[in-house]
N, C-alpha and C positions, 0 to 999 in steps of 0.2 A: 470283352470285359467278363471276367469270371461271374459265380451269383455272389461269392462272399464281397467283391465291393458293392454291385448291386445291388444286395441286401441293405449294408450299410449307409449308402448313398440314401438308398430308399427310407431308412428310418430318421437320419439327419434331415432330411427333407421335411416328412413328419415333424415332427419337433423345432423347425426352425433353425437348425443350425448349418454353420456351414464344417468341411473338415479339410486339412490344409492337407497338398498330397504328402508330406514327409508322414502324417497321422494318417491317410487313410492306407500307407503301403506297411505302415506297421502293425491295427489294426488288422489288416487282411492274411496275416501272416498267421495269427495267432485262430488258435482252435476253439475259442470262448468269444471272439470278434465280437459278434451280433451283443451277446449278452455283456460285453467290458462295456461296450457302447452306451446302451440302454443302462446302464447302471450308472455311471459318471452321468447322464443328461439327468436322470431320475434324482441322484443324489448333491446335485445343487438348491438352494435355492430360488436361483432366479436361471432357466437354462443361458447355457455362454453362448456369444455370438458364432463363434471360432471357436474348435477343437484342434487342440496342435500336439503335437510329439511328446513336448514338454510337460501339459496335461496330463497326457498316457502315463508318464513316467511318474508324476507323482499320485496317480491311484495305488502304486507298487510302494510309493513312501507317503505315507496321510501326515506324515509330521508337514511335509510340505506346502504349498499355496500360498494364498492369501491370509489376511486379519479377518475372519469373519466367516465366508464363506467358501472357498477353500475355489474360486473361481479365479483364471490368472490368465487369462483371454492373451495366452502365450508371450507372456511378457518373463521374465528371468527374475523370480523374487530376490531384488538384492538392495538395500536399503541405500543411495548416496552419502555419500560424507557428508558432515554438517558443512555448511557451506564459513567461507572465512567473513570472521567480522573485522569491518574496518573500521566503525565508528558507533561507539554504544556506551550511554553512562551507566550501563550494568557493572557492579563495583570500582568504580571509579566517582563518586557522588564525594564531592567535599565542601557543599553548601552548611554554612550553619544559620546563616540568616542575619547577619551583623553588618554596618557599615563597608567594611571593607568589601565584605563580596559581592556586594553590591558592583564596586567601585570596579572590581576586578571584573565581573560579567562584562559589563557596557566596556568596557575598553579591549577585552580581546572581542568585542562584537564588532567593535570599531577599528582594531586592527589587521581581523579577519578579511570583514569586506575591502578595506583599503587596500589589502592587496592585489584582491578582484579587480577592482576598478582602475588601479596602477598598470595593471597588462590591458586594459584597452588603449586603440591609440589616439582616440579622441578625451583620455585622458593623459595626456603624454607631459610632463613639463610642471604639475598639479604643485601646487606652491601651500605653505601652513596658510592656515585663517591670517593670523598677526600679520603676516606679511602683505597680505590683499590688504588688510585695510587704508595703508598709506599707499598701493599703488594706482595712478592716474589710466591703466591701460586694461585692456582684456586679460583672465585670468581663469584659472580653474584652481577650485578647492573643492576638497573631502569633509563632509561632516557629517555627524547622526542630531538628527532631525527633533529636540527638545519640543518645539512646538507649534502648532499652524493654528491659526487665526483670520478670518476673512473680514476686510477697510469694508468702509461703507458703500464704495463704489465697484466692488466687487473682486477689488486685488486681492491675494493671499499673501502673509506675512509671514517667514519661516524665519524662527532662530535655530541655527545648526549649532554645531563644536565640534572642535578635535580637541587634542591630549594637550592643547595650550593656551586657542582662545574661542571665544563665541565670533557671531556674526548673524543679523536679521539681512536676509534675504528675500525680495519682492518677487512674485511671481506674476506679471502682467496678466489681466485676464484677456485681452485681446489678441495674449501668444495662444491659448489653449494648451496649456500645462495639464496632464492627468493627474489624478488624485495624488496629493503626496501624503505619506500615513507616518503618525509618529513613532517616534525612533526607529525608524530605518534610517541607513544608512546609505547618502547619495552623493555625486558629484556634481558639481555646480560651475558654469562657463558664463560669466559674467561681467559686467564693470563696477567700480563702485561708484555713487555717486556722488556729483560732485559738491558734497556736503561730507562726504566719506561717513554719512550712517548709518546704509544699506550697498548691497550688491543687489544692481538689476540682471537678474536672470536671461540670458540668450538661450539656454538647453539646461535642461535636466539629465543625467546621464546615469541609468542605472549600471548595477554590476550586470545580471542579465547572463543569459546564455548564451556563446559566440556561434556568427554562422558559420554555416558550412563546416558543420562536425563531420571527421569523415568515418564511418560506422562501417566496418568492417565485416562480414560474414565468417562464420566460424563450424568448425566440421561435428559438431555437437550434436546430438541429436535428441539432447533433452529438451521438454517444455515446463515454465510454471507456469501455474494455477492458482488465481487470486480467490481469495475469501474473506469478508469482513465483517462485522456487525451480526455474529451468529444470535448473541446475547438467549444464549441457553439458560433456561431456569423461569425464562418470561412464558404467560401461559399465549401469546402472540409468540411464540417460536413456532417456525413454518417448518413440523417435521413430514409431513406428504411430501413437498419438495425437498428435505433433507435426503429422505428415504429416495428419492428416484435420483440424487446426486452421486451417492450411494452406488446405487443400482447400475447408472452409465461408466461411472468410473474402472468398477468393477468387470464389467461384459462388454464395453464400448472398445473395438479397436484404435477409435479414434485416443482412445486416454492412454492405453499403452508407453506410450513418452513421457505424460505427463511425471514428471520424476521428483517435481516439487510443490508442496502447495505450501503458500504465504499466507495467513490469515494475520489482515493488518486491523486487529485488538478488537476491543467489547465480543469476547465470547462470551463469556456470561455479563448476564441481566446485574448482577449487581443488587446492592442492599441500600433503600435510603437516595438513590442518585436524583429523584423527581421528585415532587409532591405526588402522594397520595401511592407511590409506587406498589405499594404490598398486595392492590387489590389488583397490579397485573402479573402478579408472583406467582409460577406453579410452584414453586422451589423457593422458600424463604428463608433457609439455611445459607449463607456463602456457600461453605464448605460442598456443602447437597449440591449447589452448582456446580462445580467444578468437579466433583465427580463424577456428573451428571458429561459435565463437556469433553473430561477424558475418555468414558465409555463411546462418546459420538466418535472420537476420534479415532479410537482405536478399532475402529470398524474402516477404514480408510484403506486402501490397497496398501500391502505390503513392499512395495517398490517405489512407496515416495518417503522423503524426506518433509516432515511436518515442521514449520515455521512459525513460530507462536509470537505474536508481540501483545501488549495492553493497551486498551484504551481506559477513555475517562468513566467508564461503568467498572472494569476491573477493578481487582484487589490489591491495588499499588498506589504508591501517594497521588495524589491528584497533581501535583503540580509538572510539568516537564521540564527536563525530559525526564519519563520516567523510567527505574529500573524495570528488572524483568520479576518474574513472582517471585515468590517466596520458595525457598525449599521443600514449606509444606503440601503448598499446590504442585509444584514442580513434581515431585516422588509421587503423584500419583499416575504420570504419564509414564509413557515404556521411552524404549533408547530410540526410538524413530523419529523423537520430536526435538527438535530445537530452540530455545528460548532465548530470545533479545529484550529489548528494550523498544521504547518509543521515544523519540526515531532511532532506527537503526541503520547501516549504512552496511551493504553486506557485497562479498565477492561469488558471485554462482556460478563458476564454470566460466571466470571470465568475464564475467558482464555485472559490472556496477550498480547495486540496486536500494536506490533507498525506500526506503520505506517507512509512514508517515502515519499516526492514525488519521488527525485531523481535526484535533480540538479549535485549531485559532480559524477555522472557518467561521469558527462566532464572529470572531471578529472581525474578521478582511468581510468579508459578505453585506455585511451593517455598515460597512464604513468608505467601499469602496461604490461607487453610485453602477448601474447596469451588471451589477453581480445577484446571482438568486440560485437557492439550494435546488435548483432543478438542472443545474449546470455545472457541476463541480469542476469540469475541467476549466471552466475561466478561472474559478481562484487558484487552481494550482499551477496556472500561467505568471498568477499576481505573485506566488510566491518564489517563482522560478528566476522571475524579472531582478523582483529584491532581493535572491540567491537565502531566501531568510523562511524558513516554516512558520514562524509566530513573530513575524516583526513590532507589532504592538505589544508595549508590556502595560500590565496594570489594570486591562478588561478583563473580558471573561475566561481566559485560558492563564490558567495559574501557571506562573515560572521560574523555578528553583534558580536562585541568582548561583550557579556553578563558578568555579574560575576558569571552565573553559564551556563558551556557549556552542554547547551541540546540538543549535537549532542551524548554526551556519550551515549553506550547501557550500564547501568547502572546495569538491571538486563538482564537476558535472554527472548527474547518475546518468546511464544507459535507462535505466527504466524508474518510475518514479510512481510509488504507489503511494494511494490511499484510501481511505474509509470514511466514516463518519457520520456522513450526509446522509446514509441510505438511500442514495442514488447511485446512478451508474454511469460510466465511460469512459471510453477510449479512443485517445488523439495522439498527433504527435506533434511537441512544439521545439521544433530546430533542431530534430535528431532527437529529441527526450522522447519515450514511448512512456505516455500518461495514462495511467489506469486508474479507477476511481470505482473501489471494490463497492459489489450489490449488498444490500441486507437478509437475512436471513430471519428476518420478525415482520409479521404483518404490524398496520397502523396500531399506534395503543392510542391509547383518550388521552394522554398528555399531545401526541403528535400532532393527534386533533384539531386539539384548540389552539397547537399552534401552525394553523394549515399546513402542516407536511406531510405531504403524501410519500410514503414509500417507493422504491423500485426494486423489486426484490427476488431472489431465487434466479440471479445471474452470475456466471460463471467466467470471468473473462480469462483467457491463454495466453502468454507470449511465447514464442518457440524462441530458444536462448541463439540458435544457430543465425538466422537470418532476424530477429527481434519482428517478426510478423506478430498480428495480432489477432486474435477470434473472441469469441463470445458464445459460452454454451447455457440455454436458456432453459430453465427450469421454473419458469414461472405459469400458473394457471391461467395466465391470460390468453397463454399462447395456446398453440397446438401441443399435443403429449408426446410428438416425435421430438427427439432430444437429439440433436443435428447440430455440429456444426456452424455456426452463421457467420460471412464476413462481414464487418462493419466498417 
């Protein structure tokens, strides 16, 4: 070994770095070696984990690197293509609020899923309502669910319809029927009775996800990276852990792939969303937010593709689904971000991804019995089951009556995000890989008082090629080594 890599070796060592051989045989070639060295470690930031060839070559062009810090832990700064949208009422919104579109929402909700449930083959043969009511024999019908009501001895009484007629349907309490929620849309295998006033119930049959999805592996070698609930502008924004988010993205080999981050909605805090909200306001401008949350982001490695949706604190109608922002917020980002809608329904490299903030957790969670915000993945089970994101209309989650309801899950996502809750997880149910993005805001006094405890400064990964899953943890609870973790 010559002294000029032993030198080198020798100061990487010092410093914590490592250097890859293509860097340390170019390096050693050169007559300034020691000193290129020490200069590039010195003139980061944060020093890089790895020094690579790539590196070397842009201390010779400084226009190159990274957003920020000019650190590229030998990754190929090249931005991906915005990924294809498949499903978004980003211009496409034709609600005005009148009779009719009322009338028109509920009935492609209601045509949607009858589809669903027509390809299962335990609904095979499914006959109108009208026609059940005069038959003497077993039967299957399709309706959405007008209303449930519990007899004094403990039965439940459902009136369904379809596009023709009604029908009150019993649901014995001694079958063990699970929760049925209004207006959703289910199928029904029944008799009627022989009064022909009701249909007793034998099964409930949702749309639901079919098994045995066969999920194929793909020669990709990109990963996304979930983010939710930044709510920048709140003086409860967790920028220590923002900052070391930052930090590993940038100098982690492990981030290298990461190619895309999704942030499903509430980046900013918002104006007005709470009672009492101002006093947990660093930022009481909107606007001051969001330029506040473009700056965050435009410190992000320059080799991802950013994914921007809204939630219910954002600067967009409240009600869903909602568009994507406005052009005034939009122009303050660069060309590396892309903006949808909530929900969105996107193509990444192949792999079907919807994406959800997660407002109607108000309501399945309250309404569904053994559901609790410390568990997000059951409700997003609950919604997978009813093929529906906000199957309840008229609670807490506002819903623009469109004339086409893009709350439907229409096809099956590969991957199924959300936010909201400000908790965290990852499952997988029947082939779906379920994510359930962390917060980025510690407790406020509203969360408080209403006992939710945050989980916060988690990072979860899917790798798009084999749909594996991780989880990178940047929470103060844990240890400060930022590793990795399978779950």
């Amino acid at each position: 070994m010559n002294s000029s890599i032993e030198s080198l070796l020798k100061i990487a060592a010092e410093k914590g770095v490592l250097l890859e051989p293509d860097a340390l045989r170019e390096l050693s070639r050169e007559n300034d070696a020691v000193l290129k060295l020490s200069s590039l470690i010195e003139r980061s930031e944060t020093p890089p984990l790895v020094i690579t060839a790539t590196m070397l070559s842009a201390t010779d062009h400084p226009g190159d690197g990274i957003r920020g810090a000019g650190q590229t832990v030998g990754h190929i700064s090249s931005v991906p293509s915005p990924p294809r949208v498949l499903k978004d009422i980003s211009g496409n919104s034709t609600a005005t609020g009148n009779v009719r579109d009322f009338s028109r929402y509920f009935t492609d909700r209601f045509r949607s899923i009858k589809k669903i449930l027509l390809r299962r083959a335990d609904m095979a043969g499914a006959i109108p309502i009208s026609k059940v009511l005069h038959w003497d024999r077993d039967a299957r019908i399709i309706g959405i669910v007008n209303s449930v009501r519990v007899t004094k001895n403990g039965h439940r009484l459902l009136e369904i319809e379809d596009e023709e007629e009604r029908c009150t349907v019993l649901l014995m309490k001694e079958k063990g029927f699970d929760t049925v929620l209004k207006d959703e849309v289910i199928g029904v295998h029944g008799r009627m009775s022989r009064d022909k006033h009701m249909m007793v119930a034998q099964t409930i049959v949702r749309p639901d996800v079919p098994f045995n999805r066969d999920i194929e592996s793909t020669d990709t070698s990109s990963r996304v990276a979930i983010l939710s609930d930044t709510h920048i502008g709140s003086k409860t924004f967790l920028r220590k852990e923002w900052d070391d988010l930052l930090k590993w993205l940038k100098t982690s080999p492990e981030a290298r792939d990461i190619n895309y981050i999704i942030v499903s909605g509430d980046l900013a805090d918002g104006i007005g969303v709470y009672p009492d909200q101002e006093d947990d306001l660093e930022i009481s401008d909107v606007y001051g937010q969001y330029e506040r949350v473009s700056q965050y982001f435009a410190e992000l490695p320059d080799w991802t593709r950013i994914i921007l949706m809204p939630g219910n604190h954002d600067a967009v109608r409240p009600a869903e689904p909602q568009p994507t922002f406005h052009g005034d917020i939009r122009k303050m980002f660069g060309s590396e971000v892309t903006f949808v809608g909530n929900p969105s329904t996107l193509d990444i490299e192949g792999r079907r991804v919807l994406s959800y903030h997660g407002r109607s957790f108000d309501d399945v969670i309250s309404s569904i019995p053994g559901l609790t915000w410390e568990k997000p993945i059951e409700a997003m089970v609950e919604l997978l089951r009813r093929r529906h994101l906000a199957p309840i209309y008229g609670e807490k989650t506002p819903l623009a009556p469109e004339h086409r309801d893009y709350l439907v899950i229409e096809e099956v996502p590969d991957i199924f995000i959300t936010g909201h809750i400000h908790s965290y997880g990852l499952s997988d149910y029947r082939g779906v890989r379920l994510v359930s993005g962390s917060t980025w805001q510690s407790q406020t006094s509203y969360q408080k008082m209403k006992n939710i405890t945050p989980v916060p400064a988690k990072m979860p990964v899917v790798d798009l090629a084999d749909l594996s899953m991780n989880v990178v943890n940047f929470s103060n609870r844990y240890t400060s080594e930022r590793k990795l973790v399978k779950e």
